[in-house]
Backbone as ProteinMPNN parsed JSONL, in Angstrom:
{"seq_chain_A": "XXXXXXXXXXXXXXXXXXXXXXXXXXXXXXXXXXXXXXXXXXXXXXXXXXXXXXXXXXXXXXXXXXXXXXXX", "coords_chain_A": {"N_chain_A": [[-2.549, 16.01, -69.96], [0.098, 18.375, -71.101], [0.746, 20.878, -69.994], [0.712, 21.685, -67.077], [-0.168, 24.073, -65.843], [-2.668, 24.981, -66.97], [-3.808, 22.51, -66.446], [-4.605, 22.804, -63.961], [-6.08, 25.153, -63.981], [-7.73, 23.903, -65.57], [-9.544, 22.011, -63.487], [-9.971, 23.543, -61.533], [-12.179, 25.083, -62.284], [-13.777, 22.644, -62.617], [-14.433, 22.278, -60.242], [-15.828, 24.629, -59.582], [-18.289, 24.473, -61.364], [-19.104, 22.228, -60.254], [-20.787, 22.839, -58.53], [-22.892, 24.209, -59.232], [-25.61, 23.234, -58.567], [-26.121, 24.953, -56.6], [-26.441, 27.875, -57.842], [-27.011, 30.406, -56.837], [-25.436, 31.05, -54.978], [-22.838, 31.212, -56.691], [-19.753, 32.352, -57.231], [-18.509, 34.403, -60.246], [-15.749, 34.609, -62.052], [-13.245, 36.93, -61.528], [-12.695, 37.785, -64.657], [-15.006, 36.521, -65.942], [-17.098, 34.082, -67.197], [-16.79, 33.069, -69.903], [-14.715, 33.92, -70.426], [-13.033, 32.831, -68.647], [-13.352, 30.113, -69.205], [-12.743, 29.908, -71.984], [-9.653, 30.345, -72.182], [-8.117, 29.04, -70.574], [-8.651, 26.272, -72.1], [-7.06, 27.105, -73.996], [-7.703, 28.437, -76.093], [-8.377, 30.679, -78.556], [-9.569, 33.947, -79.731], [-10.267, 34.019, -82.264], [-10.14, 30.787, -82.67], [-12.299, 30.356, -80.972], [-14.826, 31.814, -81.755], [-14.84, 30.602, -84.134], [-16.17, 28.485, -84.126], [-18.244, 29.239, -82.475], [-19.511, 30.484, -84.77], [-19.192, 33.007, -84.899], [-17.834, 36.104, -85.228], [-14.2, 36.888, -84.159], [-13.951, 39.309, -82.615], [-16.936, 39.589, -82.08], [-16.856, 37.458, -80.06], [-15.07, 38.64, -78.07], [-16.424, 41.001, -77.518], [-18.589, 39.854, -76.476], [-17.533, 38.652, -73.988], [-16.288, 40.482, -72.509], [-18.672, 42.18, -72.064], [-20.181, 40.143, -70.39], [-18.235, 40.127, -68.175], [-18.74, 42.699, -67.584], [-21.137, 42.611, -66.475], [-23.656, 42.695, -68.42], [-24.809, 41.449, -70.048], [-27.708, 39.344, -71.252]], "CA_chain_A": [[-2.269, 17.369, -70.36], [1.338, 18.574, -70.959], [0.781, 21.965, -68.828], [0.218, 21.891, -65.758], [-1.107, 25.566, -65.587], [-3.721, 24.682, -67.781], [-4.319, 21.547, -65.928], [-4.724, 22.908, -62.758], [-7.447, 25.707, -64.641], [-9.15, 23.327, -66.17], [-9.752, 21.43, -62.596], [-10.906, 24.949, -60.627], [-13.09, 25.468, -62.974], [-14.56, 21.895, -62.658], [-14.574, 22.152, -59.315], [-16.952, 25.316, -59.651], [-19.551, 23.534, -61.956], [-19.947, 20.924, -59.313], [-21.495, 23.867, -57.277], [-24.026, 24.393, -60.03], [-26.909, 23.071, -57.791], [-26.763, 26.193, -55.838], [-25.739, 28.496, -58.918], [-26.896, 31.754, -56.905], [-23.818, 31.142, -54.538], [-21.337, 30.712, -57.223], [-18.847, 33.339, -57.973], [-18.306, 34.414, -60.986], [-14.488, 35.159, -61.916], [-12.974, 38.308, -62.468], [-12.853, 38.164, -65.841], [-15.887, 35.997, -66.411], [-17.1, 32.071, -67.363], [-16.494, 32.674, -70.895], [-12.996, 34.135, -70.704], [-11.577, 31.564, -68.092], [-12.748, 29.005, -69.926], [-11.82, 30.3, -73.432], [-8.236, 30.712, -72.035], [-8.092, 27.525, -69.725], [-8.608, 25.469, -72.724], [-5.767, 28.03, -74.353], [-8.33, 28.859, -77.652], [-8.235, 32.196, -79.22], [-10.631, 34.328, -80.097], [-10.631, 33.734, -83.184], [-11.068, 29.487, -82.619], [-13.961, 30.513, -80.044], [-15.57, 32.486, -82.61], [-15.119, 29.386, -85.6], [-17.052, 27.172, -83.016], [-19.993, 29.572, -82.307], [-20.216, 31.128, -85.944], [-19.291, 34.126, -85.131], [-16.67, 36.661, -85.181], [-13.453, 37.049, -82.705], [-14.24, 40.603, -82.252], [-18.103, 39.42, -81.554], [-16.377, 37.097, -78.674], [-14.025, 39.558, -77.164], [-17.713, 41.773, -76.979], [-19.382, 38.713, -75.445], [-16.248, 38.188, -72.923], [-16.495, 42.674, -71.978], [-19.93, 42.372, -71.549], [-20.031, 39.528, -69.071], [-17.509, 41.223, -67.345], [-19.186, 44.045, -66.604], [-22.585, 42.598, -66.185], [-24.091, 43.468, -69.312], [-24.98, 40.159, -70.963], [-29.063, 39.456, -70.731]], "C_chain_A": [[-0.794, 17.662, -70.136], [1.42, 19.456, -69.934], [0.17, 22.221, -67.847], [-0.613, 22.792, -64.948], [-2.57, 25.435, -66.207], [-4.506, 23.405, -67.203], [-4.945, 21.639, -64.85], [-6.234, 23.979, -62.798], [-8.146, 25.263, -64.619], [-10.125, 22.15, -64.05], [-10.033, 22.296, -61.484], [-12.013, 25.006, -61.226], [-14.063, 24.488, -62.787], [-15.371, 21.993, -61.367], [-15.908, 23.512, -58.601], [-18.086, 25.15, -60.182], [-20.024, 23.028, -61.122], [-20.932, 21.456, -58.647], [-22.53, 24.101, -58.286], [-25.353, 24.269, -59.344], [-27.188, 24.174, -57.002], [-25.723, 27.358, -56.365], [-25.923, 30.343, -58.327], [-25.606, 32.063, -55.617], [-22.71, 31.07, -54.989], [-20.843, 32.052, -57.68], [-18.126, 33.731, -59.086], [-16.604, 34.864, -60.982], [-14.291, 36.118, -62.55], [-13.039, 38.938, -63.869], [-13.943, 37.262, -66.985], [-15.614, 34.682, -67.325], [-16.455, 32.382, -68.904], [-15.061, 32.958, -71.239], [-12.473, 32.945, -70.304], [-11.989, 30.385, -68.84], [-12.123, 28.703, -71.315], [-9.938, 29.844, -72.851], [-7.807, 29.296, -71.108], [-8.149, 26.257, -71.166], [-7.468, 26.188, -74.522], [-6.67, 28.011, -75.865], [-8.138, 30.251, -77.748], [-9.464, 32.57, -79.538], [-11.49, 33.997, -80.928], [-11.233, 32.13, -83.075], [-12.617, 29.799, -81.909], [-15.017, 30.485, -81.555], [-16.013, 31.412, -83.754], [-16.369, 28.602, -84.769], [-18.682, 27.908, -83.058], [-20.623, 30.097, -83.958], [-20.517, 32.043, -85.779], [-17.89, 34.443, -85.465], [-15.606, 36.621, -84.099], [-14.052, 38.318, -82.335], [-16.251, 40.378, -81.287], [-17.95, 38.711, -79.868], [-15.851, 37.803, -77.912], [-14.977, 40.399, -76.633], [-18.801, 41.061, -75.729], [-18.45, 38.758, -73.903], [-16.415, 39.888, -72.224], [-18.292, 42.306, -71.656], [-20.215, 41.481, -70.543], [-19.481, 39.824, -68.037], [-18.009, 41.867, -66.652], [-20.849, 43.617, -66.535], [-23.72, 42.851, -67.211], [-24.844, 42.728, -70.338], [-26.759, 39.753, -70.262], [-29.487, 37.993, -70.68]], "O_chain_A": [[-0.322, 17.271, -69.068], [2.048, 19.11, -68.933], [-0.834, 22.928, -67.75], [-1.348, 22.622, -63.975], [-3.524, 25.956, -65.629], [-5.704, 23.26, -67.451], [-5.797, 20.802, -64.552], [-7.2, 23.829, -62.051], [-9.201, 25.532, -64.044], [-11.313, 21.849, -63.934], [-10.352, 21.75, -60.428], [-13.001, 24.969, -60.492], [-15.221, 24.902, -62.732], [-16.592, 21.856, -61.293], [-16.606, 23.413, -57.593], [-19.05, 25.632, -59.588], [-21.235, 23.121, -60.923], [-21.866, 20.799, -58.187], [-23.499, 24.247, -57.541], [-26.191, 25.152, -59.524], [-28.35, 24.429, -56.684], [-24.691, 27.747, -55.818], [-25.386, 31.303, -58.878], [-25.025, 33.136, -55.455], [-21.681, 30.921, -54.329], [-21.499, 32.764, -58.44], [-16.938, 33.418, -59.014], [-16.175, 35.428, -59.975], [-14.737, 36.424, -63.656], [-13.308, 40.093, -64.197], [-13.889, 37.225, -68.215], [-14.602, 34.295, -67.909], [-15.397, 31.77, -69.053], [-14.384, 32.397, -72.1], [-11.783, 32.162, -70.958], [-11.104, 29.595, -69.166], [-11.386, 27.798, -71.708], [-9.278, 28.956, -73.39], [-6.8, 28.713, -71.51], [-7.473, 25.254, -70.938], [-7.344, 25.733, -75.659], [-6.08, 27.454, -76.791], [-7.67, 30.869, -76.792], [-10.395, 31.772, -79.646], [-12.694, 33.753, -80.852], [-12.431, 31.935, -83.282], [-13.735, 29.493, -82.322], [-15.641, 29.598, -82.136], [-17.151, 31.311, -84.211], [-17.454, 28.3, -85.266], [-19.769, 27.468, -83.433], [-21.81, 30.104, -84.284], [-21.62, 32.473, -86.116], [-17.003, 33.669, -85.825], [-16.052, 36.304, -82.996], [-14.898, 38.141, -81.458], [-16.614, 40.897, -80.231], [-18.527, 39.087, -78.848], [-16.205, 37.603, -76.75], [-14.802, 40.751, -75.466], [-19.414, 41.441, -74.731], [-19.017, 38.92, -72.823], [-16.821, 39.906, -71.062], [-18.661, 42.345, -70.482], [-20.594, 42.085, -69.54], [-20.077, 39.829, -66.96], [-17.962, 41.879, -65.422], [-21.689, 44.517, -66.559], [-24.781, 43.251, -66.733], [-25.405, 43.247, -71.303], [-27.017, 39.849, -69.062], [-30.61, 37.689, -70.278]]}, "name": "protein", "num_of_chains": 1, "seq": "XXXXXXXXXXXXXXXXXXXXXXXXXXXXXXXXXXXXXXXXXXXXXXXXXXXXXXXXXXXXXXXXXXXXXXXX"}
């Protein structure tokens, strides 16, 4: 990986997966799994969105609603 910031993301993040086996101790991050890793792997809304077959605007709703708890 050229950036280091991004390198160092993507390797917190792994390092929180590993904890998966005891997923009701894991802390979610401030701005929630699907942001940091959207942004850790530096995609845009819009790419997100090509990937799931949706909209950006539908992601940016997905990404606010995790956030605040809101996602079922």
């Amino acid at each position: 990986m050229r950036d280091p910031k991004i390198k160092l993301l993507i390797e917190q993040l792994d390092r929180k997966f590993e904890r998966l086996s005891s997923i009701d101790d894991l802390i979610m991050p401030p701005e929630g799994w699907v942001y940091s890793v959207r942004t850790a792997l530096k995609m845009t809304l819009k790419q997100l969105g090509s990937k799931l077959g949706i909209t950006a605007q539908s992601v940016k709703e997905i990404e606010t609603r995790e956030k605040w708890g809101l996602l079922l």
